[in-house]
PDB file of the backbone (N, CA, C, O) and the ligand in Angstrom, with CONECT records:
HET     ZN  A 101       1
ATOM      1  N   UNK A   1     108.058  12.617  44.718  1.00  0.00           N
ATOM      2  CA  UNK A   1     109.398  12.661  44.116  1.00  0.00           C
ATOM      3  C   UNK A   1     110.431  13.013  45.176  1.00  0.00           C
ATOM      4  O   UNK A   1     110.288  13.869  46.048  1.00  0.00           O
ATOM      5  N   UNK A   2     111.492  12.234  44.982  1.00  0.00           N
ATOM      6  CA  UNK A   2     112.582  12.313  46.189  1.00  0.00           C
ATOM      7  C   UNK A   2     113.170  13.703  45.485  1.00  0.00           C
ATOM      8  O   UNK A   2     113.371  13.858  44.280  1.00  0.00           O
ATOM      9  N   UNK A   3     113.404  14.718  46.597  1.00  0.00           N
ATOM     10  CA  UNK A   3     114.351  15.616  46.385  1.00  0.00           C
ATOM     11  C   UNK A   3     115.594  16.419  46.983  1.00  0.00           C
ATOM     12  O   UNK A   3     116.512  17.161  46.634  1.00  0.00           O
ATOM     13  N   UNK A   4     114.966  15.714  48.262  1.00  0.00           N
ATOM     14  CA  UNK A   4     115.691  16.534  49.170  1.00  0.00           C
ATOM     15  C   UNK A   4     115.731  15.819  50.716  1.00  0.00           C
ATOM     16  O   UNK A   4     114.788  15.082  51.002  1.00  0.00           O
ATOM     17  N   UNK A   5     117.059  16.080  51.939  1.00  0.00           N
ATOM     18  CA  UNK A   5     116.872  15.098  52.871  1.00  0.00           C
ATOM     19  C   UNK A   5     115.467  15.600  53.697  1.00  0.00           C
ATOM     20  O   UNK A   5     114.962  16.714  53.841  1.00  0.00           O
ATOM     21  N   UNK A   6     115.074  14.222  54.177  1.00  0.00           N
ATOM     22  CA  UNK A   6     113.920  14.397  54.799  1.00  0.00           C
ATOM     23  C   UNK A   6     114.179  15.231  56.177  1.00  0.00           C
ATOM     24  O   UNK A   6     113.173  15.181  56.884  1.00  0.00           O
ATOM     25  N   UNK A   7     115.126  15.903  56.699  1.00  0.00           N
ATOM     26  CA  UNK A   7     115.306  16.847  57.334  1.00  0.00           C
ATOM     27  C   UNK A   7     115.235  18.042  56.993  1.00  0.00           C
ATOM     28  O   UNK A   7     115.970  18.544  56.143  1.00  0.00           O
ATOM     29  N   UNK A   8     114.188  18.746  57.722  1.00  0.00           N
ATOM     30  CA  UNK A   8     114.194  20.228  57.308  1.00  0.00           C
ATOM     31  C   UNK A   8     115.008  21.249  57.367  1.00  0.00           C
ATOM     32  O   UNK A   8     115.025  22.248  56.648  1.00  0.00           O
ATOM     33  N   UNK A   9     115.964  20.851  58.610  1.00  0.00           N
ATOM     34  CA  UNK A   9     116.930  21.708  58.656  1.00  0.00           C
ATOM     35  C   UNK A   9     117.693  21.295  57.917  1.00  0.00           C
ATOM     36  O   UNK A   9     118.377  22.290  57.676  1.00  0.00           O
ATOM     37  N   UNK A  10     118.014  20.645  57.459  1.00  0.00           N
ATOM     38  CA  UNK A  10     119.566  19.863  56.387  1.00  0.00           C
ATOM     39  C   UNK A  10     118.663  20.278  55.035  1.00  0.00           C
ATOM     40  O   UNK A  10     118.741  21.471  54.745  1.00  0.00           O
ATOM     41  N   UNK A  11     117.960  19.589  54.315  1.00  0.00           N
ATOM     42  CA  UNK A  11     117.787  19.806  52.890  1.00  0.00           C
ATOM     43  C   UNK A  11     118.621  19.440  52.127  1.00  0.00           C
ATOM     44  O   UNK A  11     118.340  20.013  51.074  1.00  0.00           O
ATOM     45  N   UNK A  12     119.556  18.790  51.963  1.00  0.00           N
ATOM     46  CA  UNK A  12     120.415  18.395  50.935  1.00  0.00           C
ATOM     47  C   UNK A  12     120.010  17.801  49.830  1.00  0.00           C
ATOM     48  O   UNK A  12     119.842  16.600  50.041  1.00  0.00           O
ATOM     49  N   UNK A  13     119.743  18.161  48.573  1.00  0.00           N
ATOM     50  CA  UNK A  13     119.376  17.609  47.958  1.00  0.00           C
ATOM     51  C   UNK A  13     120.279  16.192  46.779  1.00  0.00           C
ATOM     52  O   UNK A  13     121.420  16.106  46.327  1.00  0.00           O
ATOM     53  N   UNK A  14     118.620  15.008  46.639  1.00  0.00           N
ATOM     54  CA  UNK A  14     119.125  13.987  46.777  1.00  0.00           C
ATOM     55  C   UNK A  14     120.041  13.694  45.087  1.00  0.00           C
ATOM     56  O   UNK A  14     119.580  12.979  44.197  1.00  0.00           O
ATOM     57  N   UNK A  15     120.956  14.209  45.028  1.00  0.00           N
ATOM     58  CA  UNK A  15     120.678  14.159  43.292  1.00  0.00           C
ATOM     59  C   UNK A  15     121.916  12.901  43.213  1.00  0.00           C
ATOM     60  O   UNK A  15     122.149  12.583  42.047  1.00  0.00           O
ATOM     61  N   UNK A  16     122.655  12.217  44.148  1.00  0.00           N
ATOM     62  CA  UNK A  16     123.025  10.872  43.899  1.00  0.00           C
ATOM     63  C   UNK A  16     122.631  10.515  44.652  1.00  0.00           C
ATOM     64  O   UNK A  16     122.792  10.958  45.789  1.00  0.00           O
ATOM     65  N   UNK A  17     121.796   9.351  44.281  1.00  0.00           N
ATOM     66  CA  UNK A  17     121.432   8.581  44.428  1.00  0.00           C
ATOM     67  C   UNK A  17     121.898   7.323  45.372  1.00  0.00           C
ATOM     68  O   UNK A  17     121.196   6.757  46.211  1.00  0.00           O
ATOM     69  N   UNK A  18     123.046   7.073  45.079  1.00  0.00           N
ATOM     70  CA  UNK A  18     123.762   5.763  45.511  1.00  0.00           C
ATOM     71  C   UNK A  18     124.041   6.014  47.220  1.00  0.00           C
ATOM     72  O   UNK A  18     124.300   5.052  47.944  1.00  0.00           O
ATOM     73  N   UNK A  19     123.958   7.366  47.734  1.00  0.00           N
ATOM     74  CA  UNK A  19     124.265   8.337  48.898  1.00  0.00           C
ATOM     75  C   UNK A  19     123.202   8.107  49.792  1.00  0.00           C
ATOM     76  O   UNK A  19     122.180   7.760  49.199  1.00  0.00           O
ATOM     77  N   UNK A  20     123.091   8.182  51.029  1.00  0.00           N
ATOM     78  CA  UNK A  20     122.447   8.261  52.123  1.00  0.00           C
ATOM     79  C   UNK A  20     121.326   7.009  52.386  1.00  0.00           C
ATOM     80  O   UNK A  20     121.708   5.838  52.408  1.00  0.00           O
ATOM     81  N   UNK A  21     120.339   7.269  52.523  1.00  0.00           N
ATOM     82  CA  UNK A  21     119.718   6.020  53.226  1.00  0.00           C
ATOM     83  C   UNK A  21     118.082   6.713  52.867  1.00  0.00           C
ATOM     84  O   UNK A  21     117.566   7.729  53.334  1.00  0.00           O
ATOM     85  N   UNK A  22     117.363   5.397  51.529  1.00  0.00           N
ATOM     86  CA  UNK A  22     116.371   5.107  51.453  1.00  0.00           C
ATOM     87  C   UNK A  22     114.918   4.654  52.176  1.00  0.00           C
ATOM     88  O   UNK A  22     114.843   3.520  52.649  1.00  0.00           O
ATOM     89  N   UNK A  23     114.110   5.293  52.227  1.00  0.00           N
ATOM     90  CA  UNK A  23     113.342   4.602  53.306  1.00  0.00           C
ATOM     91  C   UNK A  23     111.488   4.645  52.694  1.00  0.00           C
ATOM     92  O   UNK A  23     110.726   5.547  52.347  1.00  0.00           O
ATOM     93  N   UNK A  24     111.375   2.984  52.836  1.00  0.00           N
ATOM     94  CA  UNK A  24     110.370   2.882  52.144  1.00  0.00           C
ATOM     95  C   UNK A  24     109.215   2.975  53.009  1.00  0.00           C
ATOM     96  O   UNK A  24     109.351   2.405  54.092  1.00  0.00           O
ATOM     97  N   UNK A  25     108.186   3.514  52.812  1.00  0.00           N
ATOM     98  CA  UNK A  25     106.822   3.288  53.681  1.00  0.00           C
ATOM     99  C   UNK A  25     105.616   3.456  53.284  1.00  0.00           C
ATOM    100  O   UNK A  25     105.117   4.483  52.823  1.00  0.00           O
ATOM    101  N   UNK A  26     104.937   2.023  53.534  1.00  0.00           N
ATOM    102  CA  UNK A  26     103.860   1.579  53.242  1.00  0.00           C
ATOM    103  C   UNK A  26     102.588   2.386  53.807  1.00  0.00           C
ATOM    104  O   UNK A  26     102.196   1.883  54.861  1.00  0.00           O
ATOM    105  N   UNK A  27     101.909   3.393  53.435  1.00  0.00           N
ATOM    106  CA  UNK A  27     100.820   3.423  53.727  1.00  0.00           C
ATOM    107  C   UNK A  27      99.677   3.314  53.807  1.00  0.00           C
ATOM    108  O   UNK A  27      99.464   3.669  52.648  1.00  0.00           O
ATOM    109  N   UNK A  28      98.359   3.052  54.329  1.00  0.00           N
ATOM    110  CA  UNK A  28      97.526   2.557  53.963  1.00  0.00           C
ATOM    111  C   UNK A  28      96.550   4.074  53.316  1.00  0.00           C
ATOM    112  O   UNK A  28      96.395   5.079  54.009  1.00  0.00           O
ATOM    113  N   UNK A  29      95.979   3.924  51.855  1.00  0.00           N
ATOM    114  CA  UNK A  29      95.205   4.624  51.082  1.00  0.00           C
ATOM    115  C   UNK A  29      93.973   5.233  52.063  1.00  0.00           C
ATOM    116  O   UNK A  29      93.241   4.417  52.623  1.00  0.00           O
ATOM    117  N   UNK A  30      93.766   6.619  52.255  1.00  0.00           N
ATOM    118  CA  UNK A  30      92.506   6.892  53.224  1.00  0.00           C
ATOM    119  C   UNK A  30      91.623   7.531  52.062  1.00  0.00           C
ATOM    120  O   UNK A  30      92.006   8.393  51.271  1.00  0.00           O
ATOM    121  N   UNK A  31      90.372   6.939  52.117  1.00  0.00           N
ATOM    122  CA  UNK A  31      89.742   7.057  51.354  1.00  0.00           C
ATOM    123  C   UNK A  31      88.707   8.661  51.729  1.00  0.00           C
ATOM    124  O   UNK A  31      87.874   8.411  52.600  1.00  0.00           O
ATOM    125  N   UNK A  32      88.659   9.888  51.322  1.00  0.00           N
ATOM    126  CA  UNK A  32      87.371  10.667  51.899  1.00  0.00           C
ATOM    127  C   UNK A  32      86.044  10.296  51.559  1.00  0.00           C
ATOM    128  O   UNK A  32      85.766   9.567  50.606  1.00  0.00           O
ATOM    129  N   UNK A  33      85.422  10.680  52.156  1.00  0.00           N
ATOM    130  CA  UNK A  33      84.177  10.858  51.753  1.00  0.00           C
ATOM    131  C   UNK A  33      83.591  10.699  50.593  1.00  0.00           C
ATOM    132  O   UNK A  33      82.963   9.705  50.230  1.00  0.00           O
ATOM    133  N   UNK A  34      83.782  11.643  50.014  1.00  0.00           N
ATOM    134  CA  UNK A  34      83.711  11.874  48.376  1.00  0.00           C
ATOM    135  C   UNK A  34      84.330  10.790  47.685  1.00  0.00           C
ATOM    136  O   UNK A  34      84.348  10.781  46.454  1.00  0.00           O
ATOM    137  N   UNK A  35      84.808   9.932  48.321  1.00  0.00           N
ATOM    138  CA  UNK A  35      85.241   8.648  46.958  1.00  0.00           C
ATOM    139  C   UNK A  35      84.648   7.403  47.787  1.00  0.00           C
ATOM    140  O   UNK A  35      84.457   6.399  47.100  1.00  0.00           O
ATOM    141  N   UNK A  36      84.327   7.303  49.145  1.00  0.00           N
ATOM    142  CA  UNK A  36      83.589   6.805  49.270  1.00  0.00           C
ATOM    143  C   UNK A  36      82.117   6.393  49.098  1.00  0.00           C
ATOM    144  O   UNK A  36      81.431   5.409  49.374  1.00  0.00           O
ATOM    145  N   UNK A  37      81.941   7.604  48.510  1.00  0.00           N
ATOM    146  CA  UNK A  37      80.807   7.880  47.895  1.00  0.00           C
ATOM    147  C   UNK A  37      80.293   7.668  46.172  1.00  0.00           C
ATOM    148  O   UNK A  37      79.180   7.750  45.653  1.00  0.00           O
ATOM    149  N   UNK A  38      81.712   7.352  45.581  1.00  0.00           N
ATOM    150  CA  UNK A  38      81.106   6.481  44.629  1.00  0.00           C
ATOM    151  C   UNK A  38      80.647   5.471  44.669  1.00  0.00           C
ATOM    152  O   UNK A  38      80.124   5.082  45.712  1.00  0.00           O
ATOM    153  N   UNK A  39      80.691   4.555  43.338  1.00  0.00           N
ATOM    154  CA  UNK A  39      80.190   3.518  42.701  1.00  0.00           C
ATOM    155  C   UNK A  39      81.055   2.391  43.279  1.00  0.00           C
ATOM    156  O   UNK A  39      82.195   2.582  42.855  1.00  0.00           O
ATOM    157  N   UNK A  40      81.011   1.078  44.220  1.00  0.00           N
ATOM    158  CA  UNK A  40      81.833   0.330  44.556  1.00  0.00           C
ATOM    159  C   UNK A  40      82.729   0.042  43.189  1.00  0.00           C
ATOM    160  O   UNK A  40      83.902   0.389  43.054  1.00  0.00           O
ATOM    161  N   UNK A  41      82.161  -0.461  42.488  1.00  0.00           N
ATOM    162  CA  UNK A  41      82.794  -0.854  41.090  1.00  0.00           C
ATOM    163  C   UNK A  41      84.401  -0.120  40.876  1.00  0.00           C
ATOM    164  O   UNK A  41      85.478  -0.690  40.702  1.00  0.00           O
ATOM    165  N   UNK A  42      84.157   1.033  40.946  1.00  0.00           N
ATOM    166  CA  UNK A  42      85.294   2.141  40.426  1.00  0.00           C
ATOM    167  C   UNK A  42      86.131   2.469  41.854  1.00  0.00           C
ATOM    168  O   UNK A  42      87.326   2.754  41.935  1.00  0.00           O
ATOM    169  N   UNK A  43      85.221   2.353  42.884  1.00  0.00           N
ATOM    170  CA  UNK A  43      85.914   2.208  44.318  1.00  0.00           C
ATOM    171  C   UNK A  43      87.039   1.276  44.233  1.00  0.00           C
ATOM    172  O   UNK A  43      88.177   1.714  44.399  1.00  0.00           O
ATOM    173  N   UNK A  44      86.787  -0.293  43.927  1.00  0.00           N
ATOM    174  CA  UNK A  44      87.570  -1.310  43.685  1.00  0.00           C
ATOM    175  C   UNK A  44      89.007  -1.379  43.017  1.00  0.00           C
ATOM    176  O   UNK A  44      90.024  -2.019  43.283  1.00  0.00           O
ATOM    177  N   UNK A  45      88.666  -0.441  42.023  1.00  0.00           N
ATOM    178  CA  UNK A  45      89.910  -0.460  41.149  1.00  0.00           C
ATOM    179  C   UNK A  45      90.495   0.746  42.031  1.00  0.00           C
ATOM    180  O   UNK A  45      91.089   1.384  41.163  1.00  0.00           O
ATOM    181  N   UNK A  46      90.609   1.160  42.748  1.00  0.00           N
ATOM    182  CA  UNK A  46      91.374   2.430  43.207  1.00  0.00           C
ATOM    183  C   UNK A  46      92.188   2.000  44.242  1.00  0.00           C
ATOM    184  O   UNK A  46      91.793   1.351  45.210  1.00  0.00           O
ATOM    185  N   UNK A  47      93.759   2.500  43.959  1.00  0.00           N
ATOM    186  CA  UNK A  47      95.035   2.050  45.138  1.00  0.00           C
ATOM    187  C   UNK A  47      94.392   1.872  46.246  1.00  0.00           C
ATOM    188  O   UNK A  47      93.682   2.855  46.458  1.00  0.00           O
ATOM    189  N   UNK A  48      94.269   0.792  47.356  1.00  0.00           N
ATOM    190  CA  UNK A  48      93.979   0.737  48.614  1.00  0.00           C
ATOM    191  C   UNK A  48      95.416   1.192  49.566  1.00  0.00           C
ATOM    192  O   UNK A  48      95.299   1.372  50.778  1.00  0.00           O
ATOM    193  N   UNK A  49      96.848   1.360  48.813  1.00  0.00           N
ATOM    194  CA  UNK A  49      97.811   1.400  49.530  1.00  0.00           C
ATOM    195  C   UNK A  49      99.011   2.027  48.380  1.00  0.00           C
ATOM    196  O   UNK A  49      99.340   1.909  47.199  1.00  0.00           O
ATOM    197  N   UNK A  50      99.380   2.746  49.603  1.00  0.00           N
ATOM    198  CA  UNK A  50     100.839   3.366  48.547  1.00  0.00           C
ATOM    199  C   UNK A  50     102.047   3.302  49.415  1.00  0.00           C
ATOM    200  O   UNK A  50     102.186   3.323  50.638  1.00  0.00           O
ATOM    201  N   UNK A  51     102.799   3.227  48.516  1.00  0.00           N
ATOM    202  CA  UNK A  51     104.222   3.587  49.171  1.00  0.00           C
ATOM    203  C   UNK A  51     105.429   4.914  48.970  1.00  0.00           C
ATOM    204  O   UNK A  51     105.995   5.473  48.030  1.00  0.00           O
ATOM    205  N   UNK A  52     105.413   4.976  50.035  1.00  0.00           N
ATOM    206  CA  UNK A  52     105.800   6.656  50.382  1.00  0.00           C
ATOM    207  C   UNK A  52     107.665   6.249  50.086  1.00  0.00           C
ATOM    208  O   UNK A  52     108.142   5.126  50.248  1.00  0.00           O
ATOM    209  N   UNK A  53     108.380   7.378  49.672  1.00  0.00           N
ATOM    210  CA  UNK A  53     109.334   7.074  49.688  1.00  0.00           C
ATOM    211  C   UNK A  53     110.229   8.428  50.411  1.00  0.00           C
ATOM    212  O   UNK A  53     110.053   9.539  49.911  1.00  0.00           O
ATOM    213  N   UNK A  54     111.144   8.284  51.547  1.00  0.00           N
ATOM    214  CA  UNK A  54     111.329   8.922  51.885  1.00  0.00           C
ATOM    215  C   UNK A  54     113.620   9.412  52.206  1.00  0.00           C
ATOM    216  O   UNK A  54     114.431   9.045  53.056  1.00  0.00           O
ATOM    217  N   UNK A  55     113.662   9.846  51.633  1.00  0.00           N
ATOM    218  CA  UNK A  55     115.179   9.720  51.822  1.00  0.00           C
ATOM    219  C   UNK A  55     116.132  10.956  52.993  1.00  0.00           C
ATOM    220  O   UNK A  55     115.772  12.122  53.152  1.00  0.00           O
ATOM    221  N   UNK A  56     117.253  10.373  53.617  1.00  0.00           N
ATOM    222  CA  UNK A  56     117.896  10.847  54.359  1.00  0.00           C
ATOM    223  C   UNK A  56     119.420  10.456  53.911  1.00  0.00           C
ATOM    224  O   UNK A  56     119.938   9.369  53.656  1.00  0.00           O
ATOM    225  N   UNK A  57     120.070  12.194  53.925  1.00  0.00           N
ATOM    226  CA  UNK A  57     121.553  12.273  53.498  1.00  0.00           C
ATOM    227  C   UNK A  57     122.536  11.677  54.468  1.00  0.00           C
ATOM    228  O   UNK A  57     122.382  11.375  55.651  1.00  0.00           O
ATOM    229  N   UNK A  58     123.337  11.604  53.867  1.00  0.00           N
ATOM    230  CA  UNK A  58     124.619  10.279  55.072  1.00  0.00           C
ATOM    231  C   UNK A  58     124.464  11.108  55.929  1.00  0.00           C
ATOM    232  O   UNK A  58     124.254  10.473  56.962  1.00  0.00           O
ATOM    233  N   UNK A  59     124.429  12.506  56.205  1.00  0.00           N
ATOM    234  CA  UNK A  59     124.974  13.041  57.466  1.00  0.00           C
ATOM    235  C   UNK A  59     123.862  12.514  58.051  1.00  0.00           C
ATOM    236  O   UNK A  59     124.138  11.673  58.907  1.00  0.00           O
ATOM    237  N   UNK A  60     122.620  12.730  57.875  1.00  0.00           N
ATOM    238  CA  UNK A  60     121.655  12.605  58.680  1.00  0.00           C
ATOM    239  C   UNK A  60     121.047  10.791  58.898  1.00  0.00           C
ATOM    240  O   UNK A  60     120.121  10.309  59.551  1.00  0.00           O
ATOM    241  N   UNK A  61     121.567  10.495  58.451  1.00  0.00           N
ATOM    242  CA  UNK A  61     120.881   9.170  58.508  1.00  0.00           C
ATOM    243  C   UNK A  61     122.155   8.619  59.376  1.00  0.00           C
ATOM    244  O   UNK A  61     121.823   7.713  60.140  1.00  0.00           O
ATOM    245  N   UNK A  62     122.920   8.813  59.401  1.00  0.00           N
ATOM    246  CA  UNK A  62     124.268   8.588  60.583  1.00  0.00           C
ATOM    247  C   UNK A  62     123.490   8.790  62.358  1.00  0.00           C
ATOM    248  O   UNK A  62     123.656   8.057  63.332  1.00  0.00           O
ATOM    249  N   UNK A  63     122.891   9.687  62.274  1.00  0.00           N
ATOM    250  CA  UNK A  63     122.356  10.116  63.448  1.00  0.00           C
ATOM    251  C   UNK A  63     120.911  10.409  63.741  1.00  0.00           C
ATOM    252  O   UNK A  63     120.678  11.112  64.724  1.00  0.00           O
ATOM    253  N   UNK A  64     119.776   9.900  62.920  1.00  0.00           N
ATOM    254  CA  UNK A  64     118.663   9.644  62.582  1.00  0.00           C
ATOM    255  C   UNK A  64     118.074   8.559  61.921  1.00  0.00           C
ATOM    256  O   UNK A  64     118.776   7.782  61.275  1.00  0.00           O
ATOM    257  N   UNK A  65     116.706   8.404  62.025  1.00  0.00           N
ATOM    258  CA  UNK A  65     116.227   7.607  61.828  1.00  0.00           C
ATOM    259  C   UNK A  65     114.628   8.180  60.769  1.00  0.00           C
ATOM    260  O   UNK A  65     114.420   9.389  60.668  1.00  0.00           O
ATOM    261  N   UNK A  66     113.889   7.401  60.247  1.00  0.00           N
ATOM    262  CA  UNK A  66     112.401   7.932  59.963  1.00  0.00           C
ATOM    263  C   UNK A  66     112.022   6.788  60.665  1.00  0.00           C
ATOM    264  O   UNK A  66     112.627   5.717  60.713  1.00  0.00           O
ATOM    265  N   UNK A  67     110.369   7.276  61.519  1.00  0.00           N
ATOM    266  CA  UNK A  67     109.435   6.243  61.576  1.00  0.00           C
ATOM    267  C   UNK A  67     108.135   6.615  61.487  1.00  0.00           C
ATOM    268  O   UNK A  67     107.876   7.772  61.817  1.00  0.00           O
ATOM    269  N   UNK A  68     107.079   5.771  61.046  1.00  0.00           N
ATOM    270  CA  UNK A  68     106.229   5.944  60.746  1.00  0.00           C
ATOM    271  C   UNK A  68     105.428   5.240  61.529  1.00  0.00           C
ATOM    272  O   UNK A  68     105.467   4.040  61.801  1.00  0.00           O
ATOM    273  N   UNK A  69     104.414   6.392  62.004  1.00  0.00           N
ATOM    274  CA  UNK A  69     102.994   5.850  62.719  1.00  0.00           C
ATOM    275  C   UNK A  69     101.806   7.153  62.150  1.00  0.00           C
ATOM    276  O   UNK A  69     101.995   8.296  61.732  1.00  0.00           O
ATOM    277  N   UNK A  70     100.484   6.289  62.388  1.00  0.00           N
ATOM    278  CA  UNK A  70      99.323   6.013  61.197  1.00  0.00           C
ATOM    279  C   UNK A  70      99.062   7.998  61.684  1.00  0.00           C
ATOM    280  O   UNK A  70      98.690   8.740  60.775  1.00  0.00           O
ATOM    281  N   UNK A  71      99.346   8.704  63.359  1.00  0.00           N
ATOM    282  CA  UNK A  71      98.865   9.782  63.413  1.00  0.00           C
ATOM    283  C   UNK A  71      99.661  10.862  62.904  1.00  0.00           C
ATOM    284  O   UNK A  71      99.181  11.882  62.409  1.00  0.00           O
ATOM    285  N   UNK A  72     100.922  10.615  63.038  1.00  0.00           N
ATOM    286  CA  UNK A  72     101.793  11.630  62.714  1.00  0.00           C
ATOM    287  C   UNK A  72     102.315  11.457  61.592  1.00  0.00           C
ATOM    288  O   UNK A  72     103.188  12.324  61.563  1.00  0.00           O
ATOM    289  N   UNK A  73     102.366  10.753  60.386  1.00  0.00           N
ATOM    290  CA  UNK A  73     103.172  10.613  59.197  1.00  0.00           C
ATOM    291  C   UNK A  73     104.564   9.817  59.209  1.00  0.00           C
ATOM    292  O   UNK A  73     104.770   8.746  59.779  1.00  0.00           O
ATOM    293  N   UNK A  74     105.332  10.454  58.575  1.00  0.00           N
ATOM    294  CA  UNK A  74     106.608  10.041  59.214  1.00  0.00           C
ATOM    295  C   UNK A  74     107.221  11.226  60.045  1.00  0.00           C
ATOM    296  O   UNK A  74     106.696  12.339  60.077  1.00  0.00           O
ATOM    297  N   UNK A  75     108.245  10.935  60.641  1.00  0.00           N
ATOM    298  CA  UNK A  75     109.091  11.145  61.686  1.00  0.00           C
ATOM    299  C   UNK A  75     110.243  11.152  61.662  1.00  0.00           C
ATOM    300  O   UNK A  75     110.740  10.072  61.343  1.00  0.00           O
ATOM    301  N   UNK A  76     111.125  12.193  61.938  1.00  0.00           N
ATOM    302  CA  UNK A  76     112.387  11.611  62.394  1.00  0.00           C
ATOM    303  C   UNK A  76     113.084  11.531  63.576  1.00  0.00           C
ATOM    304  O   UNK A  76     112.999  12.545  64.269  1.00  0.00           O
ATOM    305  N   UNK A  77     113.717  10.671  63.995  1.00  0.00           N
ATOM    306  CA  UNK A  77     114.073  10.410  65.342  1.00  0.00           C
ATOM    307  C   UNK A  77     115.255  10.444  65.182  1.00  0.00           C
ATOM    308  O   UNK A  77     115.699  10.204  64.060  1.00  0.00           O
ATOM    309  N   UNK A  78     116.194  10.779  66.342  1.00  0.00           N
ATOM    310  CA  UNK A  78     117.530  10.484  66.023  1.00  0.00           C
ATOM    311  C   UNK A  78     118.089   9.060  66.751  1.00  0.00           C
ATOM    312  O   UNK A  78     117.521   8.505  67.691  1.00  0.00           O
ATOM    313  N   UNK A  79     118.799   8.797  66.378  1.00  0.00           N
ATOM    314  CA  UNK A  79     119.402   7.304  66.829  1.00  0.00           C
ATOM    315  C   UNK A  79     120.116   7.365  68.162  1.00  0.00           C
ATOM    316  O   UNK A  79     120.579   8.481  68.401  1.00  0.00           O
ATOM    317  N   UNK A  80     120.238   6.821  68.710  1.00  0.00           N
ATOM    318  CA  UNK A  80     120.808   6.337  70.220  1.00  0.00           C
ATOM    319  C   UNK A  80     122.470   6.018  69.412  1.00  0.00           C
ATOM    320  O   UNK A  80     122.665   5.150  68.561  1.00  0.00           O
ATOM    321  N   UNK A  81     123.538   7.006  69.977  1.00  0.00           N
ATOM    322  CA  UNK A  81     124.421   7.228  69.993  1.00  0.00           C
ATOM    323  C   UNK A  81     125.331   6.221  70.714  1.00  0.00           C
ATOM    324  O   UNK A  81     124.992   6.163  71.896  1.00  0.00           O
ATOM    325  N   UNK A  82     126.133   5.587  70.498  1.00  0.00           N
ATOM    326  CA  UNK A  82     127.569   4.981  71.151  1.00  0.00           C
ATOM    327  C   UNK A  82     127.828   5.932  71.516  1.00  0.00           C
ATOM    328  O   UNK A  82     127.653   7.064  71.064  1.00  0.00           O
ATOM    329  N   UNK A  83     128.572   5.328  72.951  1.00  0.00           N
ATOM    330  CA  UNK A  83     129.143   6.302  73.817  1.00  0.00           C
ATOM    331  C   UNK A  83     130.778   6.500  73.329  1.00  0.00           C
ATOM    332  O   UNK A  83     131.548   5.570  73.087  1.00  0.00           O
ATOM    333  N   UNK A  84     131.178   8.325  73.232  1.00  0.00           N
ATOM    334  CA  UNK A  84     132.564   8.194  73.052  1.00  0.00           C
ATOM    335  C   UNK A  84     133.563   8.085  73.721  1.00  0.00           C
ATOM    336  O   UNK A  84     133.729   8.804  74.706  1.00  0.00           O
ATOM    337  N   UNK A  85     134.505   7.116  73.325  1.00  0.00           N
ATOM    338  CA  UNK A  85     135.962   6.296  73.811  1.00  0.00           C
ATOM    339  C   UNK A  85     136.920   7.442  73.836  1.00  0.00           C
ATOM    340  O   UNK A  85     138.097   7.256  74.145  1.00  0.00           O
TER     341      UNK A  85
HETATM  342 ZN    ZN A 101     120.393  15.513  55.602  1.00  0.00          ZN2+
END
C-alpha cells in the first residue's frame, strides 16, 4: 500500500494522488524453499511475478529517481541536475 514518499528522509505522505511521480516495478516472485517444496500442481497456480508500486513526492521526484536491480530492491538515485544559469 502506497503511503508515503519513497524517501526516508522526506516521508510525505501520499494522500493525493494526482501529486508526485508513480513508479511501477515488476518483480520477479522468489519462491523459498518451503513452496518449492510443494505439489507442482498448486506451485503452478501461484504469482510467478508481482508488481511493486512505489511512489515519490514532487519535491523528490524533481531531484530523484527509483531504480530497481534484482540485489538491492529499489533505490533511489538522484537525477543529474542542469547546470544553473
Ligand atoms: Zn518526498
Amino acid at each position: 500500500m502506497l503511503s508515503h514518499c519513497e524517501n526516508s528522509e522526506c516521508s510525505r505522505p501520499s494522500l493525493q494522488l494526482g501529486q508526485g511521480k508513480l513508479f511501477m516495478v515488476e518483480t520477479k516472485y522468489v519462491a523459498t524453499s518451503e513452496e518449492l517444496a510443494t505439489p507442482p500442481v498448486s506451485y503452478a497456480r501461484r504469482r510467478t511475478r508481482r508488481v511493486e508500486r512505489y511512489w515519490l513526492c514532487d519535491e523528490c521526484a524533481r531531484v530523484s529517481t527509483l531504480v530497481h536491480d534484482q540485489k538491492h530492491g529499489v533505490t533511489m538515485i538522484a537525477l543529474p541536475q542542469p547546470p544553473l544559469r
